[in-house]
LODREN-455421 format. One line per field, with one value per residue (C-alpha): residue in one letter; residue number from 1; z, x, y. Coordinates in steps of 0.02 Angstrom, whole numbers, plus 50000, padded with zeros to 5 digits. Layout:
res c(a:...)
n c(NUM:...)
zz c(Z:...)
xx c(X:...)
yy c(Y:...)
***
This chain:
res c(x:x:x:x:x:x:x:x:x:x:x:x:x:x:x:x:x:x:x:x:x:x:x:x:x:x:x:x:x:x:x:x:x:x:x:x:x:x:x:x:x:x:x:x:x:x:x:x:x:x:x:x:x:x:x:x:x:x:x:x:x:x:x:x:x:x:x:x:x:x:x:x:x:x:x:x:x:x:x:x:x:x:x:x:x:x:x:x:x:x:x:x:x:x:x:x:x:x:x:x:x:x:x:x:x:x:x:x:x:x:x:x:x:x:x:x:x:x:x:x:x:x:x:x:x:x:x:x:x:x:x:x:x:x:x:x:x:x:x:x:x:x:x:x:x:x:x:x:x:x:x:x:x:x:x:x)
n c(1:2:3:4:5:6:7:8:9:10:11:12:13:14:15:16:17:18:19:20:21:22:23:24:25:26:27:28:29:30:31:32:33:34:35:36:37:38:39:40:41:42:43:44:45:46:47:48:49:50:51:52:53:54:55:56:57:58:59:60:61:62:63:64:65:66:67:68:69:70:71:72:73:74:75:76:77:78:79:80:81:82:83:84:85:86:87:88:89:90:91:92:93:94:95:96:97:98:99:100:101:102:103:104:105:106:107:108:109:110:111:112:113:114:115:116:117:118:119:120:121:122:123:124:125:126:127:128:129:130:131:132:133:134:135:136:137:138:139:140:141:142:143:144:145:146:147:148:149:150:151:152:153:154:155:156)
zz c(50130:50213:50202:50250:50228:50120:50153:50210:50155:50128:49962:49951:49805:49660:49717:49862:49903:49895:50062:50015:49991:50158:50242:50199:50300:50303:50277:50401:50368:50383:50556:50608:50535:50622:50531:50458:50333:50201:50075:49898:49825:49630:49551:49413:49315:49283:49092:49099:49088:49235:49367:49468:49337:49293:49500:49514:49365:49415:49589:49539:49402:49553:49665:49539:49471:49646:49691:49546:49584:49743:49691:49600:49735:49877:50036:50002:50057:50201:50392:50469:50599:50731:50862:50713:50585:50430:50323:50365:50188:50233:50117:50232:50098:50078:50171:50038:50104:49979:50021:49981:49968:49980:49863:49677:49635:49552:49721:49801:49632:49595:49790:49920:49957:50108:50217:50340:50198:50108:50295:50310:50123:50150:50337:50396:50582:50667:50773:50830:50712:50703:50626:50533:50344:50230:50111:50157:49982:50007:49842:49881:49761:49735:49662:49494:49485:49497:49628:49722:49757:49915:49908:50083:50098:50268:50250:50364)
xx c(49560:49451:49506:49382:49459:49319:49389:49539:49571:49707:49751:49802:49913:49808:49908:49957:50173:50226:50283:50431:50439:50376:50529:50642:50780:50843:51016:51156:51136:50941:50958:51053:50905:50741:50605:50563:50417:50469:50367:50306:50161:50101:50010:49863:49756:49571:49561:49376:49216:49110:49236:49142:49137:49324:49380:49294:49366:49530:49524:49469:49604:49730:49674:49680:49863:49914:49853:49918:50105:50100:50112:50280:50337:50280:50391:50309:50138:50225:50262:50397:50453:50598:50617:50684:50738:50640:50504:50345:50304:50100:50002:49935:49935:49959:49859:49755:49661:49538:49529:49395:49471:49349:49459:49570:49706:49783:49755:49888:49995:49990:49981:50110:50168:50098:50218:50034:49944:50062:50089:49886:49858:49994:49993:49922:49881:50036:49998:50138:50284:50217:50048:50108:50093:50254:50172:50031:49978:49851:49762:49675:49528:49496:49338:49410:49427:49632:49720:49854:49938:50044:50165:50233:50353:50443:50620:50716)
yy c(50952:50825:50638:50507:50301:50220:50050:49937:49761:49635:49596:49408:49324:49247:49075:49012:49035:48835:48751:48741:48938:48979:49056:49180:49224:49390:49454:49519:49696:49701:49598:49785:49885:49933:49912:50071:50110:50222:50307:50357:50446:50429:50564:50490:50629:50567:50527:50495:50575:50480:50475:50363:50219:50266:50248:50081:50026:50072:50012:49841:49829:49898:49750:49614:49669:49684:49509:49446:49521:49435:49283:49312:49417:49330:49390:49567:49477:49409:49421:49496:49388:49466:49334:49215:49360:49305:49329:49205:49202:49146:49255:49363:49492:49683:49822:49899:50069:50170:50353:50465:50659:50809:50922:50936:50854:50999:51099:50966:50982:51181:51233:51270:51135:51037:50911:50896:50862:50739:50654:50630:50562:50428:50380:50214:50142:50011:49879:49770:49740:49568:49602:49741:49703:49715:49839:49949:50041:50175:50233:50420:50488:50654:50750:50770:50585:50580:50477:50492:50304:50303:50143:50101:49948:49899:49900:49771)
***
């Protein structure tokens, strides 16, 4: 299956984290971790007709819960910051990457499965741990209109 990246983008809160919020220390055990990006995939069935009107819709309402979320759970939308072992929680936001993917979902679902495949609809490009965002979700459209969500948070 072909995969071509439509877009990236940061998704920022819907508020601004208050001063006073800014820094979050990690704990003793995650000072001993590296940071390591660990991974989960979501499987969504189209339930529309016009897929095309259905994907926008849902990738706007994807976007607008996600920025809303950030602003209760704003380390995730954060900096990880290793010469000082905390969280810069600045808004920076979460990497957001729409997929376009030249095959069916049910292919991936009812197939053999696929670790290359699986590896290229969730992977994502690293810089250098300190630009790296905390999250990087990657939302993957198929023909049939059904997406496959990949949800990668840093864990440190």
């Amino acid at each position: 299956m072909k995969i071509e990246v439509q877009s990236k983008k940061l998704i920022k809160p819907s508020a601004p984290t208050p001063n006073h919020l800014r820094k979050l220390n990690i704990s003793c055990i995650d000072e001993l971790l590296h940071p390591l990006y660990s991974g989960f995939l979501f499987y969504y069935r189209a339930d529309g007709k016009n897929h095309e009107e259905d994907i926008f819709r849902r990738l706007c309402l994807l976007e607008e819960s996600l920025s809303k979320t950030l602003a209760i759970f704003y380390p995730l939308a954060g900096q990880y910051v290793e010469e000082g072992l905390f969280i810069n929680c600045n808004d920076q936001g979460v990497e957001f990457v729409h997929a376009k993917v030249n095959g069916q979902l049910d292919q991936l679902l009812q197939g053999e499965f696929d670790a290359d495949l699986l590896s290229r609809l969730s992977e994502f490009q690293m810089g250098p741990a300190s630009n790296n965002p905390l999250v990087v979700i990657r939302v993957n459209v198929f023909e049939c209109g059904g997406l496959l969500i990949g949800l990668r948070p840093c864990y440190k």
